[in-house]
C-alpha positions as CSV (number, residue, x, y, z in Angstrom):
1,X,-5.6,9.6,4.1
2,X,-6.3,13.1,2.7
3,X,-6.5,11.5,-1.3
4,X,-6.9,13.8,-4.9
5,X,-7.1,17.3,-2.6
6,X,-7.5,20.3,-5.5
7,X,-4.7,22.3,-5.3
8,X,-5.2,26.0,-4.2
9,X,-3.8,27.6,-7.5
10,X,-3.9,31.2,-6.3
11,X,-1.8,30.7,-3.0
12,X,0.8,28.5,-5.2
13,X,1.3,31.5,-7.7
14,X,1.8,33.7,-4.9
15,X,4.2,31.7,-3.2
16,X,6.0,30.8,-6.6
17,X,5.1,27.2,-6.8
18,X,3.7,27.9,-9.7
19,X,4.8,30.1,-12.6
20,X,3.1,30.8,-16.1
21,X,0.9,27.8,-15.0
22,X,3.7,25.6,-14.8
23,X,5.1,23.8,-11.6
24,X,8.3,25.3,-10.1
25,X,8.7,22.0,-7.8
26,X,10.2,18.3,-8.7
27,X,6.9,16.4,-10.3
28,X,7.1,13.9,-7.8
29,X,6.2,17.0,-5.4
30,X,3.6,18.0,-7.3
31,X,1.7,14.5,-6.9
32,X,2.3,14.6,-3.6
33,X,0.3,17.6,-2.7
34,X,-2.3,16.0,-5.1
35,X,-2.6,12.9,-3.2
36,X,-2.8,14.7,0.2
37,X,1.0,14.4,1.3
38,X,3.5,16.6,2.4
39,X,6.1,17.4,-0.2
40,X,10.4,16.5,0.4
41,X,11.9,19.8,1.5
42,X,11.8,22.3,-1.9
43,X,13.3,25.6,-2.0
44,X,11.0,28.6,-2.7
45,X,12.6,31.4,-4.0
46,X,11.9,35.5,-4.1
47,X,9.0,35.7,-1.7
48,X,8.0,39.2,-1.5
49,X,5.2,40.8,1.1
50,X,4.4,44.3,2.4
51,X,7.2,44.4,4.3
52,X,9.4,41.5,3.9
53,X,11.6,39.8,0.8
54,X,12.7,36.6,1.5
55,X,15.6,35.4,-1.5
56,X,15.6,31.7,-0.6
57,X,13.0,29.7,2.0
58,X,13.9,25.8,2.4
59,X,10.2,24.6,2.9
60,X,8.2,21.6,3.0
61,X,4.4,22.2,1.5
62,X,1.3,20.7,2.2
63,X,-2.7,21.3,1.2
64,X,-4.9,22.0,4.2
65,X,-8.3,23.0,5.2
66,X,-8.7,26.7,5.0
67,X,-10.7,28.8,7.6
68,X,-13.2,29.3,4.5
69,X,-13.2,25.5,4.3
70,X,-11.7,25.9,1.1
71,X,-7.9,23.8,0.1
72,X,-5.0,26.6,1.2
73,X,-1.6,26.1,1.2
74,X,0.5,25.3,4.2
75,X,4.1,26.3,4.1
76,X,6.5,24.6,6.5
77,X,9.5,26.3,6.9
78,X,13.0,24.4,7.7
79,X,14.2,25.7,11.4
80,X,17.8,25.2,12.7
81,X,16.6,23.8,16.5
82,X,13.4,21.8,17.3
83,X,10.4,24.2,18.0
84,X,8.1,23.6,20.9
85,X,4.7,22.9,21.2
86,X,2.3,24.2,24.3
87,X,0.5,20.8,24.7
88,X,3.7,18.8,25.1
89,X,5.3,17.9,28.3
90,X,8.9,18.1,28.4
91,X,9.5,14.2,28.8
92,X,6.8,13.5,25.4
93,X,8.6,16.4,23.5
94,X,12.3,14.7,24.1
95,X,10.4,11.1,23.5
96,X,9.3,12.4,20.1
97,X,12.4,14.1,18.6
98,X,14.4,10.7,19.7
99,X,11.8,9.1,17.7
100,X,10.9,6.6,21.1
101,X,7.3,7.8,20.6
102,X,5.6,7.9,17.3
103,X,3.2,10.8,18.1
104,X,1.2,12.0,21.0
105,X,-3.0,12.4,21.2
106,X,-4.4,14.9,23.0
107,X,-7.8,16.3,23.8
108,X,-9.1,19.3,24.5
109,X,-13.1,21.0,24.0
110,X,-13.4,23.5,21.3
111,X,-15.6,26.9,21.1
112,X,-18.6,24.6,20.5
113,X,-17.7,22.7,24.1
114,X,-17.3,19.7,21.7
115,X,-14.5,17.6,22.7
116,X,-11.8,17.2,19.8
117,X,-8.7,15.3,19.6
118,X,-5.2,16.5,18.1
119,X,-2.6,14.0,16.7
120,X,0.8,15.4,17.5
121,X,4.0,14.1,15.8
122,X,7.7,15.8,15.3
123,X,8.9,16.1,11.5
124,X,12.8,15.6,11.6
125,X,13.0,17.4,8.5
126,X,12.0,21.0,9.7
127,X,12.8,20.8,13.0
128,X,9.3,21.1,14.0
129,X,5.9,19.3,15.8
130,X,3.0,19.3,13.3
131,X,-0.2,18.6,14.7
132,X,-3.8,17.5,12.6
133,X,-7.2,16.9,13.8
134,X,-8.4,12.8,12.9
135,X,-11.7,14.3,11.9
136,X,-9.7,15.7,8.7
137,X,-8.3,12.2,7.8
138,X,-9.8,9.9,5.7
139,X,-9.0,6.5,6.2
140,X,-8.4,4.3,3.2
141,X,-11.2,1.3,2.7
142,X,-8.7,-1.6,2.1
143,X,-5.1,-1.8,2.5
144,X,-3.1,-4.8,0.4
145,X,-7.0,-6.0,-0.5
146,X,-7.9,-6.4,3.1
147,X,-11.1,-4.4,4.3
148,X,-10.4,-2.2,7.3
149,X,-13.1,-2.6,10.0
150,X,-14.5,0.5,11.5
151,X,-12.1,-0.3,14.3
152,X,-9.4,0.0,12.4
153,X,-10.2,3.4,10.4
154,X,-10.4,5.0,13.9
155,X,-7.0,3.5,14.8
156,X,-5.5,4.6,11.5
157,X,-7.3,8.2,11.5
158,X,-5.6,8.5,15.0
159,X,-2.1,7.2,14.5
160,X,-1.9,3.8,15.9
161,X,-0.7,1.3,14.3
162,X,-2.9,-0.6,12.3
163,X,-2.2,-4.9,11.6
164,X,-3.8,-6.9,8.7
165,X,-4.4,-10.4,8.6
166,X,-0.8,-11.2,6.3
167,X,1.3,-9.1,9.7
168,X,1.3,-5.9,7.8
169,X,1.5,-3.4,10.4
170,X,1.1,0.5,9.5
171,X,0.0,3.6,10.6
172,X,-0.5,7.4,9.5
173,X,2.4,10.1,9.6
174,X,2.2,12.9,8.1
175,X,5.7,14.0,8.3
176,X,6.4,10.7,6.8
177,X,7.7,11.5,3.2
178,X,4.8,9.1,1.5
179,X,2.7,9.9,4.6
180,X,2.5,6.4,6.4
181,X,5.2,4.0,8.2
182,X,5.0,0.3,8.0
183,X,6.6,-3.3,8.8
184,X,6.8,-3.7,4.4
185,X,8.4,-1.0,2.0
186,X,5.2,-1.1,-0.3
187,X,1.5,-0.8,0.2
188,X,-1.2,-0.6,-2.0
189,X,-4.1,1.9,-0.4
190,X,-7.8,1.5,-2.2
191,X,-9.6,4.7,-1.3
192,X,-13.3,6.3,-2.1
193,X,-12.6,8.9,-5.5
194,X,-15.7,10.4,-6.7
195,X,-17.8,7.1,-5.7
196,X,-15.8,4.6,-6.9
197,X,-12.5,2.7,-5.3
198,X,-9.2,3.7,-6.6
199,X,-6.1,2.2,-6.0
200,X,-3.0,4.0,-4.8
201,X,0.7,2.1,-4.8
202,X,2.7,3.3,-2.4
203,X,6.4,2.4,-2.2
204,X,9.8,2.8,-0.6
205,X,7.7,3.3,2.9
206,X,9.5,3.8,6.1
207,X,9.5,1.3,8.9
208,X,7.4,2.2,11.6
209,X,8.9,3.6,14.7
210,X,10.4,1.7,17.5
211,X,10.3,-2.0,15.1
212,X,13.0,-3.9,14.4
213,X,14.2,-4.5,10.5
214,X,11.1,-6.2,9.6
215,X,10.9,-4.2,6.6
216,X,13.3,-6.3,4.8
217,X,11.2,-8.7,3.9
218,X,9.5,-6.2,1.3
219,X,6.1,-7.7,0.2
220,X,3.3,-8.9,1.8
221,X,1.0,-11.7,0.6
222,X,-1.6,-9.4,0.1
223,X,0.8,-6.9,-1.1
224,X,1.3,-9.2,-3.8
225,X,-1.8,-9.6,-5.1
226,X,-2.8,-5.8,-4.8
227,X,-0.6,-4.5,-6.8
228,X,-2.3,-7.0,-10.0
229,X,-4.9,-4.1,-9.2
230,X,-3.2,-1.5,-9.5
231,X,-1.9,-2.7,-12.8
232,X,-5.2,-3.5,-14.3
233,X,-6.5,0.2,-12.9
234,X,-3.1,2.3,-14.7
235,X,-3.9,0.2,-18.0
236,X,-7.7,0.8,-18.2
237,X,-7.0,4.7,-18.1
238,X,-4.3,4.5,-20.0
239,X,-6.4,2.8,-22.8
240,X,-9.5,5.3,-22.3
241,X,-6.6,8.2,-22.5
242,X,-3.0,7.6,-23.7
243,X,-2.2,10.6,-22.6
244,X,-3.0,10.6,-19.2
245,X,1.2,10.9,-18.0
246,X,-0.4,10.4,-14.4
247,X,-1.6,6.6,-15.2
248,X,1.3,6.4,-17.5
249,X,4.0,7.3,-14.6
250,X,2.0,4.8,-12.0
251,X,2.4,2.1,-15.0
252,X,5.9,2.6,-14.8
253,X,6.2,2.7,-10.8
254,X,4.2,-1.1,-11.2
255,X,7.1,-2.1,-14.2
256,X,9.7,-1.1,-11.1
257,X,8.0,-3.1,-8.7
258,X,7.7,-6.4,-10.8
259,X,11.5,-6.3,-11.7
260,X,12.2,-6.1,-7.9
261,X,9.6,-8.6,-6.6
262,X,10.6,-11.1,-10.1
263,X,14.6,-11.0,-8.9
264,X,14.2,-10.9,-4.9
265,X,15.1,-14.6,-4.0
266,X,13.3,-14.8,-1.0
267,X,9.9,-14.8,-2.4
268,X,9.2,-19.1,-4.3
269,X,9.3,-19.1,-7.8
270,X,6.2,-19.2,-9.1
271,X,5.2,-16.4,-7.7
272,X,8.0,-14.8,-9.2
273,X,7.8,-16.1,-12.6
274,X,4.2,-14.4,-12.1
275,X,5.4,-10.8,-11.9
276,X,7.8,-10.9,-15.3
277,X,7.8,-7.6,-16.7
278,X,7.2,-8.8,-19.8
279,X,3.6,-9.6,-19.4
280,X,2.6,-6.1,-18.4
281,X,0.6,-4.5,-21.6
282,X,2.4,-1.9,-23.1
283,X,2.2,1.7,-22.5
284,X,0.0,2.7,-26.0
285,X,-3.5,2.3,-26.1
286,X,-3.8,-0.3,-29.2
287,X,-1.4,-2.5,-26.6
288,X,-3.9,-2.9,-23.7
289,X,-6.9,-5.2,-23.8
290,X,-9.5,-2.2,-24.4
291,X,-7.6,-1.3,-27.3
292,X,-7.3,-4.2,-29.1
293,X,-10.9,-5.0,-28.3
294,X,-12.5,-1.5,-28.7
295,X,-16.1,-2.9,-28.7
296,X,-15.2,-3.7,-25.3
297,X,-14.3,-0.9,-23.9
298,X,-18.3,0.8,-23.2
299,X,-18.9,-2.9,-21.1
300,X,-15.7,-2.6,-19.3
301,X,-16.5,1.1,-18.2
302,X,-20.1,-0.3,-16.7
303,X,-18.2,-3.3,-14.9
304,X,-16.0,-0.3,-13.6
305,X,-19.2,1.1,-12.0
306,X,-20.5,-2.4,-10.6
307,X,-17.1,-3.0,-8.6
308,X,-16.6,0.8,-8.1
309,X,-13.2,0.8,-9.1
C-alpha cells in the first residue's frame, strides 16, 4: 500500500486542487491522496491549456510515480461507457465490469528484456480499467496485528486475496474507495513510516468480490485488539502536538468505532464493556497520559523508537 506519498504541489495548483495554498477538494480527499488512495469522484473546475478550456471535469485523482521518479498527479476522468484496454480479452473485459473477476495479471518484458507484471482491475466509478505495476506497492507489515509472511506481501502486492489467522480475508484495489476489499468493514494496516511502524484504521471497507455477506459480522478478533493501537498511537501525537487535526481526526474515527463495536450485540459483553467511549483520553494534551505526566513523555518517545511505532 502506497502510505504518506508527498503530494505534487505544483501539478495540484495547475489543475485547481489547490488554490492560495488551500485545498479545493472535500478533506477526506485530501488524506486520501496522502495515504496513497485514489480520491471519490471530485469536480475540477476552469481547466485552461494552450488550446483547450474545460468549465467542469468529474474526476477521480490519485498520486503516481512520475517519469522523473518524482510524485505527479494522475487525473482520472469520469467516461459515459467502459473504456477498453489492449491486454484484455473480450471474455476478461466483460468478467471484470460484471465484477465476476476481481482483476486480471498479466506479463509482459520491458525495454530492459526484464519481465514485469501489470495488475489490471475495472473502476465502476469512471468507467474505466486502471492498471499498476506490484513493484510500486508496498505491502503493509501487519494487518489486525498479524505479521504478513513474505508469501503473503507478494499475494497482497498482486491482488489476491490475502487470509489471516482470525478468517480475515483482503486484498488490494485501487479503485476501491479506501483502496482494499475485505470479508470485515474495518482493518487496521501497520506500515513502515520513516523507520518506525505506524498504524493506519481503515473503515467502512467493501466486501471482496464474488463473497457472500460475510462482512456483516464487522470485527475481527484481531481487529479488536488493533484498533487499542491505533488509539494509543492518535493519543501519543496528540499529546506531543495538540494541534496536529490529522491525529485529532483519527481520534475521533477510533471514538466512532468504539460506540459501534460497544452497542453491536453480537460481539460478548465484556468485550464490549471494554471499548466504552468513555475511557478514551480526551482530545487536549493535559488529558492524555504524557500530559499529565510530562516527565514521562522524553522515556515514552525512546520506547517509541524500541517498538518502532
Amino acid at each position: 500500500m502506497n502510505n504518506q506519498k508527498v503530494l505534487p504541489m505544483k501539478d495540484l495548483e495547475i489543475f485547481g486542487v489547490v488554490r492560495e495554498g488551500k485545498f479545493t477538494i472535500p478533506e477526506k480527499e485530501v488524506t486520501a491522496l496522502k495515504n496513497g488512495r485514489m480520491t471519490d469522484i471530485v469536480e475540477l473546475s476552469n481547466l485552461k491549456g494552450k488550446d483547450i478550456h474545460i468549465d467542469k471535469l468529474p474526476a477521480r485523482l490519485s498520486i503516481v510515480r512520475g517519469e522523473d521518479g518524482n510524485p505527479a498527479l494522475r487525473i482520472d476522468p469520469v467516461y459515459r461507457e467502459p473504456g477498453i484496454h489492449p491486454d484484455l480479452s473480450e471474455v476478461e473485459r466483460s468478467q471484470l465490469i460484471k465484477k465476476e473477476l476481481a482483476n486480471s495479471k498479466k506479463s509482459y518484458v520491458d525495454k530492459e528484456g526484464n519481465i514485469q507484471s501489470e495488475i489490471i482491475e475495472y473502476d465502476h466509478r469512471t468507467n474505466q480499467f486502471l492498471s499498476y505495476n506490484p513493484r510500486d506497492i508496498k505491502a503493509p507489515q501487519l494487518v489486525n496485528g498479524e505479521e504478513l509472511t513474505p508469501l503473503q506481501k507478494k499475494k497482497y502486492k498482486e491482488g489476491e486475496t490475502v487470509k489471516l489467522a482470525d478468517e480475515t480475508e483482503f486484498q488490494l484495489s485501487p479503485s476501491s474507495p479506501k483502496g482494499i476489499r475485505s470479508n470485515y468493514k474495518g482493518l487496521v494496516l501497520s506500515v513502515m513510516l520513516d523507520g518506525g511502524l505506524s498504524y493506519l484504521l481503515i473503515t467502512g471497507v467493501q466486501k471482496i468480490l464474488g463473497k457472500e455477506s460475510q462482512e456483516e459480522k464487522a470485527y475481527s478478533k484481531g481487529y479488536l485488539q488493533a484498533i487499542k493501537e491505533v488509539q494509543k498511537q492518535a493519543e501519543r501525537r496528540i499529546a506531543r502536538n495538540p494541534n496536529d487535526k490529522d491525529a485529532v481526526h483519527d481520534l475521533n474515527n477510533i471514538k466512532e468505532e468504539y460506540s459501534k463495536i460497544s452497542a453491536d450485540p453480537s460481539i460478548p459483553k465484556e468485550v464490549r464493556n471494554d471499548f466504552d467511549i468513555h475511557k478514551i483520553k480526551g482530545l487536549n494534551s493535559i488529558d492524555t497520559e504524557e500530559g499529565r505526566n510530562p516527565r514521562n513523555q522524553s522515556k515514552d518517545r525512546d520506547n517509541d523508537m524500541e517498538q518502532g511505532i
